[in-house]
TORPAPA-650833 format. One record per residue: x, y, z of N, C-alpha, C in turn; residue number from 1; residue in three letters. Coordinates in pm, 1 decimal, always signed. Layout:
# TORPAPA-650833
REC      n_x      n_y      n_z     ca_x     ca_y     ca_z      c_x      c_y      c_z  nr rest
REC        X        Y        Z        X        Y        Z        X        Y        Z NUM  ALA
...
//
This chain:
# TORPAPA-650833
REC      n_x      n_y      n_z     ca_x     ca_y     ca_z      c_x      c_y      c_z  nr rest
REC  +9610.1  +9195.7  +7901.3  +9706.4  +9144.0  +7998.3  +9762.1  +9012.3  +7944.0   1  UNK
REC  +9935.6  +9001.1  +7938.5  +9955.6  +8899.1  +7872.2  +9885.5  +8730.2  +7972.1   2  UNK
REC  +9854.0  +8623.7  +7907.3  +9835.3  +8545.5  +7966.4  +9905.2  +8483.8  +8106.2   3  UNK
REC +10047.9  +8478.7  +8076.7 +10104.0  +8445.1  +8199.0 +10112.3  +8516.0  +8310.5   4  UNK
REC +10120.5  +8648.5  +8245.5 +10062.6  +8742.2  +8403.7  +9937.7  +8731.7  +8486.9   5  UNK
REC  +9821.7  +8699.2  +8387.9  +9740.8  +8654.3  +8444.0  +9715.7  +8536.3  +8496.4   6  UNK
REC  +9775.9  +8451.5  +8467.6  +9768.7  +8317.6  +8551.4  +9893.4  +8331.3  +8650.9   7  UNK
REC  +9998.2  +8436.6  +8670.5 +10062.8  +8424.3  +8818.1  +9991.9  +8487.6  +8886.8   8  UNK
REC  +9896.0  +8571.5  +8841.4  +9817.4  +8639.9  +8976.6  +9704.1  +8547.2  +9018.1   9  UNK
REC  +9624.9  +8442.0  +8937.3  +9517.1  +8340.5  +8978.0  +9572.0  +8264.1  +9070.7  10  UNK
REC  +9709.0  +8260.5  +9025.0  +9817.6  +8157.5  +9134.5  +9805.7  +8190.1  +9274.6  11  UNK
REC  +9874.0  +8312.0  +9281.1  +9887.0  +8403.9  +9417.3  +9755.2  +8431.5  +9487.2  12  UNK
REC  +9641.3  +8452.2  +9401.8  +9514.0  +8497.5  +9481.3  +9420.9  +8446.4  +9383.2  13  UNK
REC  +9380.5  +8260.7  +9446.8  +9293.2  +8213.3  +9335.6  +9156.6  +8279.4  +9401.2  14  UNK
REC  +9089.3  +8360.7  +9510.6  +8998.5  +8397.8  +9527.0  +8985.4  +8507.0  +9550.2  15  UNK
REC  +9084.5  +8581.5  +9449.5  +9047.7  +8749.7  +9486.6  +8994.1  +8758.5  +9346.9  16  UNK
REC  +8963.5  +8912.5  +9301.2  +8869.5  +8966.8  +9246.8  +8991.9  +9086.5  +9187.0  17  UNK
REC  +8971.1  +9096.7  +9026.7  +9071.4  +9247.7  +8993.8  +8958.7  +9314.6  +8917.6  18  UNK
REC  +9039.9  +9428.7  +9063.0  +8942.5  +9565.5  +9042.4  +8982.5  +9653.8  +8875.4  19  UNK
REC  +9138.3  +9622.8  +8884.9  +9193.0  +9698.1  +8759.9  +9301.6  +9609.3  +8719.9  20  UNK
REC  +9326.8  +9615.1  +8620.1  +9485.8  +9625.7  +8598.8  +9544.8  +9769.0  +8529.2  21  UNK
REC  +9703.1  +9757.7  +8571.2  +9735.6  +9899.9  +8499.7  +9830.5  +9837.7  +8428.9  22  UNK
REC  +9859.4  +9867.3  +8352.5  +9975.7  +9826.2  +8256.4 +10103.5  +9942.6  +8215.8  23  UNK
REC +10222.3  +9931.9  +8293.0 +10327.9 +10058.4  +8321.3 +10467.3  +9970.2  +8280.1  24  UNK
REC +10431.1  +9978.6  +8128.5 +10568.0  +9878.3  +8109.0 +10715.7  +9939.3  +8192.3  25  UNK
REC +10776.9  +9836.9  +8208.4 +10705.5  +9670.9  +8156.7 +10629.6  +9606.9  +8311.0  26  UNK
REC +10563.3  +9636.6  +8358.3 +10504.9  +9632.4  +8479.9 +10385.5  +9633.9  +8448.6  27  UNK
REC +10282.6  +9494.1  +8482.2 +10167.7  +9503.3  +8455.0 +10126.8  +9521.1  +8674.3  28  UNK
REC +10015.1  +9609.2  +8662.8  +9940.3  +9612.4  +8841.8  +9816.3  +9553.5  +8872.5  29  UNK
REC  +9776.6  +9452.0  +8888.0  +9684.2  +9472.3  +8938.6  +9629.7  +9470.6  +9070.4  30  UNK
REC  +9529.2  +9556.9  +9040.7  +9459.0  +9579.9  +9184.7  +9334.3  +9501.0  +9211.9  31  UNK
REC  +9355.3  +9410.8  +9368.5  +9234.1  +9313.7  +9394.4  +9169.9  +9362.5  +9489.5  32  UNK
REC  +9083.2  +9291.5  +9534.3  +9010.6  +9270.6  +9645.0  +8985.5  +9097.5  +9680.7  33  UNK
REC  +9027.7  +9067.1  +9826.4  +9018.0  +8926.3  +9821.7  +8959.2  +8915.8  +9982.8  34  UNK
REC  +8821.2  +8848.7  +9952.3  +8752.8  +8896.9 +10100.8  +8791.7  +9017.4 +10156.3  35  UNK
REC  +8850.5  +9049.8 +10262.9  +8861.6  +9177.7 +10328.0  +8937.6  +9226.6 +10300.0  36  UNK
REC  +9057.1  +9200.3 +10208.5  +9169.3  +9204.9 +10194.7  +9121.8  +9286.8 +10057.5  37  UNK
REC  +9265.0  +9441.0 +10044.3  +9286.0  +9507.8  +9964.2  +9397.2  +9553.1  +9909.2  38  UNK
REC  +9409.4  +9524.5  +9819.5  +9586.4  +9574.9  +9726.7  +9626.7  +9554.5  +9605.1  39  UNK
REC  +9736.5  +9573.1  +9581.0  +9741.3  +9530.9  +9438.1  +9882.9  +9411.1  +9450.3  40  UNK
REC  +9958.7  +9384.9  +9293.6 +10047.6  +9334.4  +9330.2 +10093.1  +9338.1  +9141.2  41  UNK
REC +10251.6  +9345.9  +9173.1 +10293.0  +9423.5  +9017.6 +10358.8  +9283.3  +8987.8  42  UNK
REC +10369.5  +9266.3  +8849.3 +10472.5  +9171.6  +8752.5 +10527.2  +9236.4  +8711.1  43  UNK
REC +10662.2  +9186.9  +8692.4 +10751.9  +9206.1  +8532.4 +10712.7  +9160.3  +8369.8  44  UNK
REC +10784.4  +9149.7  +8340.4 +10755.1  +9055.1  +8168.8 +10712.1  +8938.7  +8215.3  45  UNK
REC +10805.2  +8890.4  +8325.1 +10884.4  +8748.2  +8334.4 +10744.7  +8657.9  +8402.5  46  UNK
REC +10668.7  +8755.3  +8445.1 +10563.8  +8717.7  +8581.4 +10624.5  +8689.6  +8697.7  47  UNK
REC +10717.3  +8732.1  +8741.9 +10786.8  +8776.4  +8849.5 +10705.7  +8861.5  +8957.0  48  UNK
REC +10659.5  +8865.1  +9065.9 +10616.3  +8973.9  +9162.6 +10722.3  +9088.9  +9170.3  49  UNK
REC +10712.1  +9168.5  +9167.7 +10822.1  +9259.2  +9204.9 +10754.7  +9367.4  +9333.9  50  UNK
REC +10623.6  +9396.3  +9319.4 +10605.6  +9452.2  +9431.6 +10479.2  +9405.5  +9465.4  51  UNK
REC +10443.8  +9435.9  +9641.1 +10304.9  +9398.0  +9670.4 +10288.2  +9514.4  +9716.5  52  UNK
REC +10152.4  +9585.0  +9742.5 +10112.6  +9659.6  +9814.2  +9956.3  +9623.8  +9864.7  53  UNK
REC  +9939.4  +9649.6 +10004.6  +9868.5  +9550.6 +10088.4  +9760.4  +9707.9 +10202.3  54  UNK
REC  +9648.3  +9710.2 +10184.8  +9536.4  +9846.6 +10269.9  +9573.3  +9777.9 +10416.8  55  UNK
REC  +9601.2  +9851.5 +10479.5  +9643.3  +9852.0 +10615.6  +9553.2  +9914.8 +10719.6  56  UNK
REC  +9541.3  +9910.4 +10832.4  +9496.4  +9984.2 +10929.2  +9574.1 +10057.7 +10979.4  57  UNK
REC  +9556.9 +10193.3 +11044.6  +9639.2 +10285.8 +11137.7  +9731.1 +10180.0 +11236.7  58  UNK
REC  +9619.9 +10059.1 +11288.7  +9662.8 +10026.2 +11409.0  +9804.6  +9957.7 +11348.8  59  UNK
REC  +9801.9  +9891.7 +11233.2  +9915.1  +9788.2 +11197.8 +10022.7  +9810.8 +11134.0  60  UNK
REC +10046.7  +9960.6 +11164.4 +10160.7 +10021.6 +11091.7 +10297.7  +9982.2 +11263.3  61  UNK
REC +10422.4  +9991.5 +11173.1 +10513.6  +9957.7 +11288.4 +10556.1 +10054.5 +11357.8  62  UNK
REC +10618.6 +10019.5 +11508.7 +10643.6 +10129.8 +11623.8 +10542.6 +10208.6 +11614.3  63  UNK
REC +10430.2 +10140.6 +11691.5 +10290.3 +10219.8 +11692.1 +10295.3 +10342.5 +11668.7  64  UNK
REC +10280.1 +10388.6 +11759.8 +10235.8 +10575.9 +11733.3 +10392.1 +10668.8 +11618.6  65  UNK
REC +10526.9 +10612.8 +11597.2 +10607.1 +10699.6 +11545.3 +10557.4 +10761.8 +11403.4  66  UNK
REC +10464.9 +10659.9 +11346.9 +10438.3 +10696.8 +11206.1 +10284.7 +10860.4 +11209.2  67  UNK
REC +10212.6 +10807.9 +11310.8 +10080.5 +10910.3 +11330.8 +10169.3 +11013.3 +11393.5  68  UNK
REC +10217.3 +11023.1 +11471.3 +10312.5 +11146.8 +11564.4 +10390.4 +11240.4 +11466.2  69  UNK
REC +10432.7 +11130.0 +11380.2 +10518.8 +11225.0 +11231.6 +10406.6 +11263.4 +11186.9  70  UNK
REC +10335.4 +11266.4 +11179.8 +10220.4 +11348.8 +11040.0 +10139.4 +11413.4 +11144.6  71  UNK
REC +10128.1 +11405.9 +11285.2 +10086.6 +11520.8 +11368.8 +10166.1 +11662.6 +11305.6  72  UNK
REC +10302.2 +11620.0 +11347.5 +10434.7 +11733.3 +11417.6 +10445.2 +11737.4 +11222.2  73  UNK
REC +10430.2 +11717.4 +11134.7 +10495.2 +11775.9 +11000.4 +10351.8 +11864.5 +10947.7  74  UNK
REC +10239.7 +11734.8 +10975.0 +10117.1 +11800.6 +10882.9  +9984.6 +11812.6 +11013.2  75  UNK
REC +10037.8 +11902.8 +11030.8  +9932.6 +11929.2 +11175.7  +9789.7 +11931.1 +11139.0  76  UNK
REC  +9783.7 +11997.9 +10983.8  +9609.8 +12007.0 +10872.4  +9533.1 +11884.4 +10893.6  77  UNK
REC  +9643.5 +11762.9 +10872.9  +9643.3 +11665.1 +10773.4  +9574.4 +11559.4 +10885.8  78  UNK
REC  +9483.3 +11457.2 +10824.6  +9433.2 +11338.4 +10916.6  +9533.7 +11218.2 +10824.3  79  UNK
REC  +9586.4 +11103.7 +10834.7  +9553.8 +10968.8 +10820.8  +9486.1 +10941.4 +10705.5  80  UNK
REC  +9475.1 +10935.7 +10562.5  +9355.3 +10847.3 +10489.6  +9350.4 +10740.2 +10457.9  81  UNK
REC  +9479.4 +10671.3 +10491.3  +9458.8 +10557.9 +10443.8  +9609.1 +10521.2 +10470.9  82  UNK
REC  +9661.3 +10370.4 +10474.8  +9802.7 +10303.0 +10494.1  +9779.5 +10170.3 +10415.6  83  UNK
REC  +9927.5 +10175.2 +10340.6  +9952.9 +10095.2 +10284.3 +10089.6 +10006.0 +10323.5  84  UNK
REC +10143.9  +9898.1 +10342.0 +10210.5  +9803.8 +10346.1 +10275.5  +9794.3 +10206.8  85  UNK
REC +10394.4  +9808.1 +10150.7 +10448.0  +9762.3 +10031.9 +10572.0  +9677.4 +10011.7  86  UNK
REC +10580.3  +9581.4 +10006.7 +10694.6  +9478.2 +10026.8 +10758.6  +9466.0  +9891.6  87  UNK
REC +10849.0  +9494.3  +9915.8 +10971.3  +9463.6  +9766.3 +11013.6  +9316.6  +9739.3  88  UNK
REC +11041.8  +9280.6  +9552.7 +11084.7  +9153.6  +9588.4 +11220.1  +9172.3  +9635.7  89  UNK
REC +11274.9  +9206.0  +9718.5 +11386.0  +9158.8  +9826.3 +11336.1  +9093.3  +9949.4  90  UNK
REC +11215.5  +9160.1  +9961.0 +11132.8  +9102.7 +10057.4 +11141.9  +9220.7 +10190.5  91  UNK
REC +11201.5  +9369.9 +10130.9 +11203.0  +9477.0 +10229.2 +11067.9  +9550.7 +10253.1  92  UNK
REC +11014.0  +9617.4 +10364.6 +10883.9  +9634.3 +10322.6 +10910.5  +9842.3 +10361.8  93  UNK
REC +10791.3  +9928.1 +10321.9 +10765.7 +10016.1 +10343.0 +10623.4 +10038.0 +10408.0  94  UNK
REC +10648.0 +10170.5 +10436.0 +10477.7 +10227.2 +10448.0 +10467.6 +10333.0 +10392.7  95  UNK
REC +10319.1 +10319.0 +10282.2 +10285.2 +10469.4 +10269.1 +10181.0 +10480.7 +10276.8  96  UNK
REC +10164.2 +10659.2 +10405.4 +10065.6 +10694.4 +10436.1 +10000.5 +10832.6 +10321.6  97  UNK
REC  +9847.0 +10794.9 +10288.1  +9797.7 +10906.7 +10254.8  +9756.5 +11023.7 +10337.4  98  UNK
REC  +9776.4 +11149.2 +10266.9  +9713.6 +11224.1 +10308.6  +9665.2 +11336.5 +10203.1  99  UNK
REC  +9590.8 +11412.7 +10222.8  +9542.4 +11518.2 +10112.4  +9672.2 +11550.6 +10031.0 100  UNK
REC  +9674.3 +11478.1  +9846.3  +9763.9 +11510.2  +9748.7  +9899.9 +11454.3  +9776.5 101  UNK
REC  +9939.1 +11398.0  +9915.2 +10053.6 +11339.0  +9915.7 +10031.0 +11223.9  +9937.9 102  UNK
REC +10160.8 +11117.2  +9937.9 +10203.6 +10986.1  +9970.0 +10336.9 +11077.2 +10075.9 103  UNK
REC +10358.2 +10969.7 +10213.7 +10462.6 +10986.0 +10315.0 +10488.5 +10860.9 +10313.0 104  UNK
REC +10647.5 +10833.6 +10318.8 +10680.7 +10698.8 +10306.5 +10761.4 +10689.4 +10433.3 105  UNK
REC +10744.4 +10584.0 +10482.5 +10833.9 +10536.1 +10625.7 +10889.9 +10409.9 +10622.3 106  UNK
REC +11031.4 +10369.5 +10646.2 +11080.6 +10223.4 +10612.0 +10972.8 +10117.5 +10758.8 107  UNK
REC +11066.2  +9975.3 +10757.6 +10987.9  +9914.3 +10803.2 +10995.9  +9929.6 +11001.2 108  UNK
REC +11084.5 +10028.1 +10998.9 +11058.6 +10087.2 +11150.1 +10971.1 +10210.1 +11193.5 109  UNK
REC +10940.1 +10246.4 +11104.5 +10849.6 +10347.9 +11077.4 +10932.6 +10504.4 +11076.0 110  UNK
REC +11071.1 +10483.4 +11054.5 +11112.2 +10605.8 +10999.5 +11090.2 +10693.1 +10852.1 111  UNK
REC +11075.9 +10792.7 +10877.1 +11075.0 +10869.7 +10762.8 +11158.4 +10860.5 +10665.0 112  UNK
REC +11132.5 +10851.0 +10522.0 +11152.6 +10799.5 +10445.5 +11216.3 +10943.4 +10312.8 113  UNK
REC +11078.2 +10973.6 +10288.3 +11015.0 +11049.1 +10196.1 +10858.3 +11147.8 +10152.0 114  UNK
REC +10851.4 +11187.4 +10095.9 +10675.1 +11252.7 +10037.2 +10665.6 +11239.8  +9875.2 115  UNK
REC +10608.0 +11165.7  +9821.2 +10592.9 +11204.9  +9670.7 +10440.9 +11242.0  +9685.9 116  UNK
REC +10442.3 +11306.6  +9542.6 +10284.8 +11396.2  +9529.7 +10241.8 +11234.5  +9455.9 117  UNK
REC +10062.9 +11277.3  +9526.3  +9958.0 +11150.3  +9522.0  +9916.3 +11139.5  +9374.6 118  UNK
//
C-alpha cells in the first residue's frame, strides 16, 4: 500500500484496525473495524476518499420499512443479511442490501436502484 494512502486512512480512522486492503487500481480499499464500527473506505492515487462504505442495521436504513417491503414483494425466499451505507465523494449516499448471491441497491430514499451479483 503506497505510503500516503496509508497515512490518509490513519488520518480518517486513527483508531480503527485494517482487516484488509484490496488494491483495484487505481483504487486502493480498505476494510476496518473501529470499535463497533464496520466498513471500508476507497482512495484514488491522489489519497483522495472516493467512496465510504459503512455495516448498517436493518433499523437505519431510510423510509423505514420501503427498503425490507421491497425485498419481501421481489425476493419473498430471501431474508436481509446484512446493509450497507455507501457515500460517494459527492457526498450522495446509497444502500446496499445483501441477500443470498446478490447486492440490491436503493438511493438515499430508499428507492430501488438496482441488483448486481455478490
Amino acid at each position: 500500500v503506497p505510503t500516503k494512502i496509508s497515512e490518509a486512512f490513519v488520518k480518517l480512522y486513527p483508531n480503527a484496525t485494517i482487516l484488509k486492503w484490496n488494491d483495484e487500481p487505481p483504487i486502493w480499499e480498505a476494510k476496518y473495524k473501529d470499535g463497533e464500527e464496520k466498513g471500508a473506505v476507497s482512495f484514488n492515487d491522489k489519497a483522495e476518499v472516493t467512496e465510504t462504505e459503512l455495516v448498517i442495521a436493518e433499523s437505519q436504513l431510510p423510509n423505514a420499512t420501503a427498503i425490507p417491503d421491497y425485498i419481501k414483494v421481489h425476493y419473498p425466499n430471501e431474508k436481509i443479511q446484512g446493509c450497507e451505507k455507501i457515500t460517494k465523494q459527492d457526498g450522495s449516499n446509497t444502500y446496499e442490501i445483501q441477500i443470498t448471491g446478490k447486492e440490491i441497491v436503493f438511493d438515499g430514499e430508499g428507492k430501488y436502484l438496482s441488483e448486481e451479483k455478490d
